[in-house]
DSSP file (Angstrom, degrees, kcal/mol; ACC not computed):
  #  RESIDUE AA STRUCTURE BP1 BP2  ACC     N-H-->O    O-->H-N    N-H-->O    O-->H-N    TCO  KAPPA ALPHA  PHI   PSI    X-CA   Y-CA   Z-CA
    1    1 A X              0   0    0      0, 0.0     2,-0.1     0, 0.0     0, 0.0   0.000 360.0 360.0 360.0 132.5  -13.0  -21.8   21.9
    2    2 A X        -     0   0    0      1,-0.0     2,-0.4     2,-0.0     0, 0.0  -0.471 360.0-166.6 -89.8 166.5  -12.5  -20.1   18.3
    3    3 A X        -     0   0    0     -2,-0.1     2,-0.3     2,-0.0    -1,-0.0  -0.785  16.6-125.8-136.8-178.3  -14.0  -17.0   17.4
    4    4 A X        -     0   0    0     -2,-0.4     2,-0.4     2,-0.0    -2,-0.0  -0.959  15.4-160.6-155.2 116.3  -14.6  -14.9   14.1
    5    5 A X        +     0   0    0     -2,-0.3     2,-0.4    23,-0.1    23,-0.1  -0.915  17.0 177.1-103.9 137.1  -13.4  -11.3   13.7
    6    6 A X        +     0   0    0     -2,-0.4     2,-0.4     2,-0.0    -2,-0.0  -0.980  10.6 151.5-136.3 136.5  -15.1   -9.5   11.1
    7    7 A X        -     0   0    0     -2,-0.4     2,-0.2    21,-0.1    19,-0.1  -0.923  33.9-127.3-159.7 149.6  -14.9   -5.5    9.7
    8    8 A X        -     0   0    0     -2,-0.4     3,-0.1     1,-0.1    -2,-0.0  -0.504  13.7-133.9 -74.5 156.0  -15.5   -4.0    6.4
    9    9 A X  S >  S+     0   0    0     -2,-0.2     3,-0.8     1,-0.1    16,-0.1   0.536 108.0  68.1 -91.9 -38.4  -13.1   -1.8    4.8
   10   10 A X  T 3  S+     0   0    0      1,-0.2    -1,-0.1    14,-0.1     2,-0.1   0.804 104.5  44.0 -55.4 -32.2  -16.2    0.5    4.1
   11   11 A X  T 3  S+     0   0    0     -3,-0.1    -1,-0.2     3,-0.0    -3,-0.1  -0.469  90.8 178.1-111.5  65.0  -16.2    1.1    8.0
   12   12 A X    <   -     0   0    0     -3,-0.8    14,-0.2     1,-0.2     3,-0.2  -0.302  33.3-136.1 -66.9 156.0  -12.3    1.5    8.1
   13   13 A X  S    S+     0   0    0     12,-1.9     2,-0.3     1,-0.3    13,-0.2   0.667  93.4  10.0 -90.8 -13.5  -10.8    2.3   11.9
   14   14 A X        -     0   0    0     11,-0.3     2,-0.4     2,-0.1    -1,-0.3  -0.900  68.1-161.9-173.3 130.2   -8.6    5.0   10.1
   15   15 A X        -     0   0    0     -2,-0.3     2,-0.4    -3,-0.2     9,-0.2  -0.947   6.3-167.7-104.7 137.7   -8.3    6.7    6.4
   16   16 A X  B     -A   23   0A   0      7,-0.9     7,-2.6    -2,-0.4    -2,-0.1  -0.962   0.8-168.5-118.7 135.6   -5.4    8.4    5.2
   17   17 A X        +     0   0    0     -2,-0.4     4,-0.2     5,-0.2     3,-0.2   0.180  12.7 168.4 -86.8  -3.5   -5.4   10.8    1.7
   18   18 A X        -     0   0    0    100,-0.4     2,-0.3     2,-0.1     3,-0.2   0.493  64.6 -65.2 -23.4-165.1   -2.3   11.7    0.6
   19   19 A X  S    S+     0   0    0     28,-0.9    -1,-0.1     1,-0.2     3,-0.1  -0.722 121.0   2.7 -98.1 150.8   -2.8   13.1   -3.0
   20   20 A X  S    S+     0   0    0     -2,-0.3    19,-2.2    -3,-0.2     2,-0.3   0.313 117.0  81.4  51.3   7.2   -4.0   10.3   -5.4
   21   21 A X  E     - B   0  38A   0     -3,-0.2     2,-0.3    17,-0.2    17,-0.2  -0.822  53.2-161.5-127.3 177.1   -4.2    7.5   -2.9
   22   22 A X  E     - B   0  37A   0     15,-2.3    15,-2.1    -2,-0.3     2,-0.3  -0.929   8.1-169.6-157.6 126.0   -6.7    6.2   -0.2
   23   23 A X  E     -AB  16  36A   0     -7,-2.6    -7,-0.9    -2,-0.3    13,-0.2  -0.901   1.6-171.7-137.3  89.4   -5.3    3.7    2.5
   24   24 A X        -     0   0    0     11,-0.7    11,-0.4    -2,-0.3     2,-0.2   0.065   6.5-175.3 -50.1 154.8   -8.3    2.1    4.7
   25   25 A X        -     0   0    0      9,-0.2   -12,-1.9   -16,-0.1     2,-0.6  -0.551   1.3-175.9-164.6 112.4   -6.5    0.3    7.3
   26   26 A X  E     -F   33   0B   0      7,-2.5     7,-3.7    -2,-0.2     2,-0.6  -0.853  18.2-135.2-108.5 143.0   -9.1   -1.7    9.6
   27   27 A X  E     -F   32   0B   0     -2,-0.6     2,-1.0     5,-0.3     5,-0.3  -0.862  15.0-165.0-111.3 127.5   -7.8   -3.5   12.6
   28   28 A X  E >  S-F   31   0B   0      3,-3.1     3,-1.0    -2,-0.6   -23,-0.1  -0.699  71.0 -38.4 -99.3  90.9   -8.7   -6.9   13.6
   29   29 A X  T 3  S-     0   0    0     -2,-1.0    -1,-0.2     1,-0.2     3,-0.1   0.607 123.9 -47.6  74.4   2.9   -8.1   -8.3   16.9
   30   30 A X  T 3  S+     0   0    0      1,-0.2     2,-0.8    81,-0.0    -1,-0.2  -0.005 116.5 109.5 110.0 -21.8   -4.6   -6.2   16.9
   31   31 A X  E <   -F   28   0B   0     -3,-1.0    -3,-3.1     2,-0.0     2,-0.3  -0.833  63.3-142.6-105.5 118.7   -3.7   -7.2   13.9
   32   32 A X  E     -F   27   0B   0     -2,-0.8     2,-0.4    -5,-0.3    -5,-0.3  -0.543  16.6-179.4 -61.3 115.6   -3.8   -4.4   11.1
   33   33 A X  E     -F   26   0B   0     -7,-3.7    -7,-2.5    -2,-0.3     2,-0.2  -0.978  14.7-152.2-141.6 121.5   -4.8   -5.0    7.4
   34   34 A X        -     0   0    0     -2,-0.4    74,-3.3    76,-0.2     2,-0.3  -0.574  13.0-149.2 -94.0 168.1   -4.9   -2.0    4.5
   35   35 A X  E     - C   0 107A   0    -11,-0.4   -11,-0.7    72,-0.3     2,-0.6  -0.985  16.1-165.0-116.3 103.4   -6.5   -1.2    1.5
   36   36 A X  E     +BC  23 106A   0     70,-1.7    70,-1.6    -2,-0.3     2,-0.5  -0.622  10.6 173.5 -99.4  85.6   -4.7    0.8   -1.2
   37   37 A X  E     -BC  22 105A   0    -15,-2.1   -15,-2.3    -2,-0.6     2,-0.5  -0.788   9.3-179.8 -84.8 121.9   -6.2    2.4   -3.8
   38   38 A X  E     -BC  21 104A   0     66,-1.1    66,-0.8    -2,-0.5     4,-0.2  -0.918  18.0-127.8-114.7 127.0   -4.3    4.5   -6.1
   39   39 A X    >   -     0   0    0    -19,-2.2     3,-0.9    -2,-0.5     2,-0.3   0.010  36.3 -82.9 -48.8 163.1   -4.9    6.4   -8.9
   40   40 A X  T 3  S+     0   0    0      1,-0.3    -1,-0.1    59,-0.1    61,-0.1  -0.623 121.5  35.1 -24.0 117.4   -3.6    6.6  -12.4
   41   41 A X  T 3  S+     0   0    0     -2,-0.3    -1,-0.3    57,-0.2    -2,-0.1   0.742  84.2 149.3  64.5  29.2   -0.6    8.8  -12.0
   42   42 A X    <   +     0   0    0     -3,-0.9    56,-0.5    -4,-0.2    -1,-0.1  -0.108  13.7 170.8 -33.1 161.7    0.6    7.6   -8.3
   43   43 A X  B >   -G   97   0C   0     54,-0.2     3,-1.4    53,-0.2     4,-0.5  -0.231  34.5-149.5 176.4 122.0    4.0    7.8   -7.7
   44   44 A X  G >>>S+     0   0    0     52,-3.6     4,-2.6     1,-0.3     5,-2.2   0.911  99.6  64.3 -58.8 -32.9    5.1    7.2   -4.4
   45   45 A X  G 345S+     0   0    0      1,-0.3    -1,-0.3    51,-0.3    52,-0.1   0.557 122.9  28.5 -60.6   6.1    8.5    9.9   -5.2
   46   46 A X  G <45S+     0   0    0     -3,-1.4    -1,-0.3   -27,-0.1    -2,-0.2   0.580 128.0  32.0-156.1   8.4    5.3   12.4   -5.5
   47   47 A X  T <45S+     0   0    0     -3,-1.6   -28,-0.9    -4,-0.5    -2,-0.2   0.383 128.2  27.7-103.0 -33.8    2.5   11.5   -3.6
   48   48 A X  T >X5S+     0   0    0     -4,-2.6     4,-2.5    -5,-0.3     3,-2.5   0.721 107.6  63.8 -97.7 -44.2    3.8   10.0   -0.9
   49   49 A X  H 3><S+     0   0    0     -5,-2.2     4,-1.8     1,-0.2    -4,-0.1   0.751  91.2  63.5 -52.8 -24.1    7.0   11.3   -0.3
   50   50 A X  H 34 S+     0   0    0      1,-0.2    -1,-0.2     2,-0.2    -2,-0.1   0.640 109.2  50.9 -87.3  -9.1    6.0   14.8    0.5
   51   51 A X  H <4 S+     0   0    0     -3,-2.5    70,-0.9     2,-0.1    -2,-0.2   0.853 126.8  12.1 -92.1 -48.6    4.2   13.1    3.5
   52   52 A X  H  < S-     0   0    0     -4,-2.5     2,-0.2     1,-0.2    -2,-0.2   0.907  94.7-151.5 -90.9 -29.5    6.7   11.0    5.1
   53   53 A X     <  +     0   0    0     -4,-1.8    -1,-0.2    -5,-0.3    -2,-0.1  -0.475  41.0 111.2  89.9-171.1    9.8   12.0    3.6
   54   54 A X  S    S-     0   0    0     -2,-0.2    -1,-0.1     1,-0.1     3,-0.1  -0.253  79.9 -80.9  94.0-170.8   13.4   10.3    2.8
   55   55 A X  S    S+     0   0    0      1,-0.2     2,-0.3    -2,-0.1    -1,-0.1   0.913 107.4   6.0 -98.0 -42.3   14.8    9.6   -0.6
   56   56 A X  S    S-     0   0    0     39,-0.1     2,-0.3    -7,-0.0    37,-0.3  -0.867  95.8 -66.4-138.4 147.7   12.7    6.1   -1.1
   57   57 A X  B     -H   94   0C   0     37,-2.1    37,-1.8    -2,-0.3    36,-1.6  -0.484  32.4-169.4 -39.5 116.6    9.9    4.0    0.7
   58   58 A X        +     0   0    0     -2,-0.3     2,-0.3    34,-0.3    -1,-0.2   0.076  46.7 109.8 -19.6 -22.5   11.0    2.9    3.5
   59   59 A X        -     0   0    0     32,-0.1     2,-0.1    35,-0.1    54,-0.1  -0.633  63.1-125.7 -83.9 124.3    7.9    0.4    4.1
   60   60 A X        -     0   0    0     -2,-0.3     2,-0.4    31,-0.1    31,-0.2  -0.546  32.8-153.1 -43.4 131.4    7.8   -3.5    4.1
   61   61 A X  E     +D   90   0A   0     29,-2.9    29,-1.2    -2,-0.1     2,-0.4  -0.996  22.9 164.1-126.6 137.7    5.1   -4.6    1.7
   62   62 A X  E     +D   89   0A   0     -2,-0.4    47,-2.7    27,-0.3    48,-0.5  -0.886  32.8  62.3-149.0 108.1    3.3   -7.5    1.8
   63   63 A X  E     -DE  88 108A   0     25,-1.1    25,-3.5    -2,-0.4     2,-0.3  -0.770  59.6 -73.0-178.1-138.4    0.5   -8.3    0.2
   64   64 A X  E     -DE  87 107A   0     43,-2.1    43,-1.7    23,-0.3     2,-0.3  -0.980  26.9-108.3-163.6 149.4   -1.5   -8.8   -3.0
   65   65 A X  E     + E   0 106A   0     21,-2.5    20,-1.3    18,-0.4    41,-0.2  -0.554  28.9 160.7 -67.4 138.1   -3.4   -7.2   -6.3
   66   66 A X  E     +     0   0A   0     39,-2.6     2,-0.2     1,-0.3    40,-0.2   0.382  68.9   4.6-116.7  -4.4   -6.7   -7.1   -6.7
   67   67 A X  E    S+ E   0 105A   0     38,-0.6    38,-1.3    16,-0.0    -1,-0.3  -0.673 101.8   7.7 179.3 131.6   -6.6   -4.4   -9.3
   68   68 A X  S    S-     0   0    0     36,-0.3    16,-0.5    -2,-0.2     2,-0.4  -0.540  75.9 -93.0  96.3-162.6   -5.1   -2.4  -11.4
   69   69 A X        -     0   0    0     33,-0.4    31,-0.8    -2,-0.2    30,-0.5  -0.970  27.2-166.1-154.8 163.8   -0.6   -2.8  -11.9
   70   70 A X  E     -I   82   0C   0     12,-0.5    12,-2.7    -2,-0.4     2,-0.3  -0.633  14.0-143.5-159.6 139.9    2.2   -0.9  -10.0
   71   71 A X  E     -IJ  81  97C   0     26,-0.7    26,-1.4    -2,-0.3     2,-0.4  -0.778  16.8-154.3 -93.9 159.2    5.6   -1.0  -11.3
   72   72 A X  E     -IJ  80  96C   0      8,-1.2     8,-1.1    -2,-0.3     2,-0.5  -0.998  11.7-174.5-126.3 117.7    8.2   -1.1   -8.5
   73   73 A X  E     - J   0  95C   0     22,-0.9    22,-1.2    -2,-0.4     2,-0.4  -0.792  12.7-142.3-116.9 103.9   11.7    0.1   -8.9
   74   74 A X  E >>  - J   0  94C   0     -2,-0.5     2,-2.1    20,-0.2     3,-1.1  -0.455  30.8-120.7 -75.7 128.5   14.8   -0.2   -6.1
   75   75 A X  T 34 S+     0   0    0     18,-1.1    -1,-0.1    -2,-0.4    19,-0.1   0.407 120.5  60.6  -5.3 -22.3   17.5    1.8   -5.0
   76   76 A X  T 34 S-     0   0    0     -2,-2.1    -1,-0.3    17,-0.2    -2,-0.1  -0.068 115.0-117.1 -97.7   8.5   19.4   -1.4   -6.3
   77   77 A X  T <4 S+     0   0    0     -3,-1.1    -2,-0.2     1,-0.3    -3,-0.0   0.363  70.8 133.9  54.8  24.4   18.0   -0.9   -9.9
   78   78 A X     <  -     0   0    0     -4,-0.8    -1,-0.3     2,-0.0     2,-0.2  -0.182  40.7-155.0 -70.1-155.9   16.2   -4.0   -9.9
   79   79 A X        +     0   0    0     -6,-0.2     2,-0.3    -3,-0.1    -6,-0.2  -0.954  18.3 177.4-164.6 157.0   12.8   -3.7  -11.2
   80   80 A X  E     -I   72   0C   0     -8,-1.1    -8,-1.2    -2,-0.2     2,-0.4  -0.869  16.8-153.2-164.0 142.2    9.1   -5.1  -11.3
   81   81 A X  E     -I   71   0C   0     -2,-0.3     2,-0.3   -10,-0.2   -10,-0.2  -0.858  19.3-170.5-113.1 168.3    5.5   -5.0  -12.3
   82   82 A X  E     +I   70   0C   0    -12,-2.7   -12,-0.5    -2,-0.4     2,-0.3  -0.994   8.1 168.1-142.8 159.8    3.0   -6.3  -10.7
   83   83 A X    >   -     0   0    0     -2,-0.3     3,-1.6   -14,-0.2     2,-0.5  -0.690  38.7 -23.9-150.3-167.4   -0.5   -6.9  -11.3
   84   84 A X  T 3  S+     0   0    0    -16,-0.5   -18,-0.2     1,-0.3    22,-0.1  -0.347 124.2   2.0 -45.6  99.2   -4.0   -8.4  -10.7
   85   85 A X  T 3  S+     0   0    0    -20,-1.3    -1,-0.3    -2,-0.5     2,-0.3   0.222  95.0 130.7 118.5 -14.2   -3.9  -11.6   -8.6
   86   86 A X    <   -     0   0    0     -3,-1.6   -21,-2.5     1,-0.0     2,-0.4  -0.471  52.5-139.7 -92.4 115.7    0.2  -11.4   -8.2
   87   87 A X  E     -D   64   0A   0     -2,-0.3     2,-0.4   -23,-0.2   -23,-0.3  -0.768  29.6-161.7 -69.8 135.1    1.2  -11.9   -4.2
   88   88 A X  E     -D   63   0A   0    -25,-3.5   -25,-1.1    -2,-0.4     2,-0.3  -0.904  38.6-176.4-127.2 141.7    3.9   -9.6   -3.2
   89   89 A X  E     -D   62   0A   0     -2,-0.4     2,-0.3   -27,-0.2   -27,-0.3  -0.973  18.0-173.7-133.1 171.5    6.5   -8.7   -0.8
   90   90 A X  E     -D   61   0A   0    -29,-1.2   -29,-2.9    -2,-0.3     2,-0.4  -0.974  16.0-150.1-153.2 122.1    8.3   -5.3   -1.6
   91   91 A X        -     0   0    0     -2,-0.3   -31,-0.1   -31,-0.2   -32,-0.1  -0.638  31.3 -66.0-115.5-166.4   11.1   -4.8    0.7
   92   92 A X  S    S+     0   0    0     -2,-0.4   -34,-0.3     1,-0.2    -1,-0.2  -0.076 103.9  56.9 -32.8 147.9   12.7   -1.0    2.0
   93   93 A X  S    S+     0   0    0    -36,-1.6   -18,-1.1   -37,-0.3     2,-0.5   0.921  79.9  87.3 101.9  26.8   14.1    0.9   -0.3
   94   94 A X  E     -HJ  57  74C   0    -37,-1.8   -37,-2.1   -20,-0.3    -1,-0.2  -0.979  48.8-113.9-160.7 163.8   12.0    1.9   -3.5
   95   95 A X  E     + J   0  73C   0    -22,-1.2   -22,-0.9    -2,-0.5     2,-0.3  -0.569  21.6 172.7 -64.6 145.0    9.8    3.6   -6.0
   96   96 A X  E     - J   0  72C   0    -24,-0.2   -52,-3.6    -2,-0.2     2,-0.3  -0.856   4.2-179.2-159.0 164.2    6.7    2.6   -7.5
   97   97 A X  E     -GJ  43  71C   0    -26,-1.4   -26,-0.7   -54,-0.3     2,-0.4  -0.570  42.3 -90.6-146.6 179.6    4.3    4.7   -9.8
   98   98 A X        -     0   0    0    -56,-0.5   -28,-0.2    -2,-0.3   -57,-0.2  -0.846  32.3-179.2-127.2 122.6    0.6    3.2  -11.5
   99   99 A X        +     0   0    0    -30,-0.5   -29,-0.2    -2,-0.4   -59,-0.1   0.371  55.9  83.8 -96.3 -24.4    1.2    1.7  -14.6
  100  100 A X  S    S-     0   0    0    -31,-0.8     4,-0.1     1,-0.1    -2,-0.1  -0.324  75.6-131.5 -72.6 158.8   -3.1    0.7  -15.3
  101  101 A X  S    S+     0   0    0    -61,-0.1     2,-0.3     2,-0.1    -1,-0.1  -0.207  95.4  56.4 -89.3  34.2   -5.3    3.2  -16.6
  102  102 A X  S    S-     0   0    0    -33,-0.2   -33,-0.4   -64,-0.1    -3,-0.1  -0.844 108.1 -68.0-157.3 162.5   -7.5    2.4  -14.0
  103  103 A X        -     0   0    0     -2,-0.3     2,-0.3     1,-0.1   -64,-0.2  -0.049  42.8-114.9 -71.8 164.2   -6.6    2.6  -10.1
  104  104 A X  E     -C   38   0A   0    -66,-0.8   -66,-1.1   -36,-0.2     2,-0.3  -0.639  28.9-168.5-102.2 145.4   -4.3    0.3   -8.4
  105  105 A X  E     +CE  37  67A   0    -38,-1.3   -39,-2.6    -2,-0.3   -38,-0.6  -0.708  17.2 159.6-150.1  70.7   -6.2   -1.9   -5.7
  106  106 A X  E     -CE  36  65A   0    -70,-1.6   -70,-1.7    -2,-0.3     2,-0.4  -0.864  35.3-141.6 -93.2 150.7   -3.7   -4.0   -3.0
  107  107 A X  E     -CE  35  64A   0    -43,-1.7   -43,-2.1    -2,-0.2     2,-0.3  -0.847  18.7-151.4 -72.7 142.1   -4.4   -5.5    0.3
  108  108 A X  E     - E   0  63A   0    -74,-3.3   -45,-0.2    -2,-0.4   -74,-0.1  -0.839  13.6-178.0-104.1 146.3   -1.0   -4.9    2.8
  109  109 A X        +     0   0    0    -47,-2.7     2,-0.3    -2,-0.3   -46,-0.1   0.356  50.7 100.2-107.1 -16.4   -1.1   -7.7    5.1
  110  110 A X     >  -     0   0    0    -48,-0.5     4,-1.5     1,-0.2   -76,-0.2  -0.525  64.0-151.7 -70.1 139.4    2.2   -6.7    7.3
  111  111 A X  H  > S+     0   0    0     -2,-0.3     4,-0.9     1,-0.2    -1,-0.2   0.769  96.8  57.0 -91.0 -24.8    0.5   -4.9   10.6
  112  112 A X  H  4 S+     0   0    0      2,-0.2    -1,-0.2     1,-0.1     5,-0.1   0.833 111.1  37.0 -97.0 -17.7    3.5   -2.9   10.9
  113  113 A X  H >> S+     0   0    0      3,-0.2     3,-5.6     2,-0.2     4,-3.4   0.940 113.0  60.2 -65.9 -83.9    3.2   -1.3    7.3
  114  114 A X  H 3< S+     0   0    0     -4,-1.5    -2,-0.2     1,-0.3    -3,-0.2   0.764 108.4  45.2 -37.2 -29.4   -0.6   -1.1    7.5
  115  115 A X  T 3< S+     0   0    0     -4,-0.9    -1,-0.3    -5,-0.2    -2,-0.2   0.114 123.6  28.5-113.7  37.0   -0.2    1.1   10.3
  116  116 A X  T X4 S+     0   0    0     -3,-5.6     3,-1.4     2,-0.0    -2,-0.2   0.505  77.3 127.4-155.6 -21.1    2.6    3.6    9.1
  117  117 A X  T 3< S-     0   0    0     -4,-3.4     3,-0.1     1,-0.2   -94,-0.1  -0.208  97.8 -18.4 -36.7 123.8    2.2    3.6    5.1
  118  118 A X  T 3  S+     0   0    0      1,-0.1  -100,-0.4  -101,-0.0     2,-0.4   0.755  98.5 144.0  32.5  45.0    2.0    7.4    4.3
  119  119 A X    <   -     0   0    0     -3,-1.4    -1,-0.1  -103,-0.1     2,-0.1  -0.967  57.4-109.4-113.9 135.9    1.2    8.2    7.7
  120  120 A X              0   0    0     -2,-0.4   -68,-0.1     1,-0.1   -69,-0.1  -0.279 360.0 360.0 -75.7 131.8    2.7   11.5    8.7
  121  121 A X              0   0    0    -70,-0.9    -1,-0.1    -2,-0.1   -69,-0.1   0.844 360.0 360.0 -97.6 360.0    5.7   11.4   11.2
């Protein structure tokens, strides 16, 4: 018999604040789905880092814009931007900073991400 899980992101099961971002993270049946908003003038090396630590993100990303652009840069000196409507995976292993003048807006779809992004350890 199917069902329908439904939550808002307005009634998130857990918010995290670091400085300049806001990370919603509602769980659905077990399965974990964020919201990232980040400001103009993110950068994970400085907003994020001071929470989790290490030299680079560490996180799997998977997911998609809905607003705003992120550049991404890895430890392996590729590079990327990404933007409105662009699907992503991001893997271990990077930087990324707010390129938009206006906030950066992704959903993460990896459960394991969505519940450890800039969560203190």
């Amino acid at each position: 018999m199917g069902s329908v899980f439904k939550k808002s992101f307005d009634s998130a099961d857990e918010v995290r604040t670091p400085d300049k971002t806001k990370l919603e993270i509602v769980n659905i049946d077990g399965n974990l789905v964020g919201r990232m908003t980040a400001q103009p003038g993110w950068k994970w090396s400085e907003c994020i880092k001071p929470v989790v630590g290490g030299d680079s993100c560490q996180a799997l990303h998977l997911g998609a814009v809905v607003s705003g652009s992120i550049h991404i840069k890895h430890d392996d000196g590729s590079e990327a931007d990404l933007g409105p409507g662009d699907v992503y995976e991001i893997k271990p292993g990077h930087d990324a900073w707010v390129t938009s003048g206006e906030p950066f807006v992704g959903l993460e779809f990896d459960s394991s991400t969505a519940g450890s992004f800039a969560k203190k350890n």
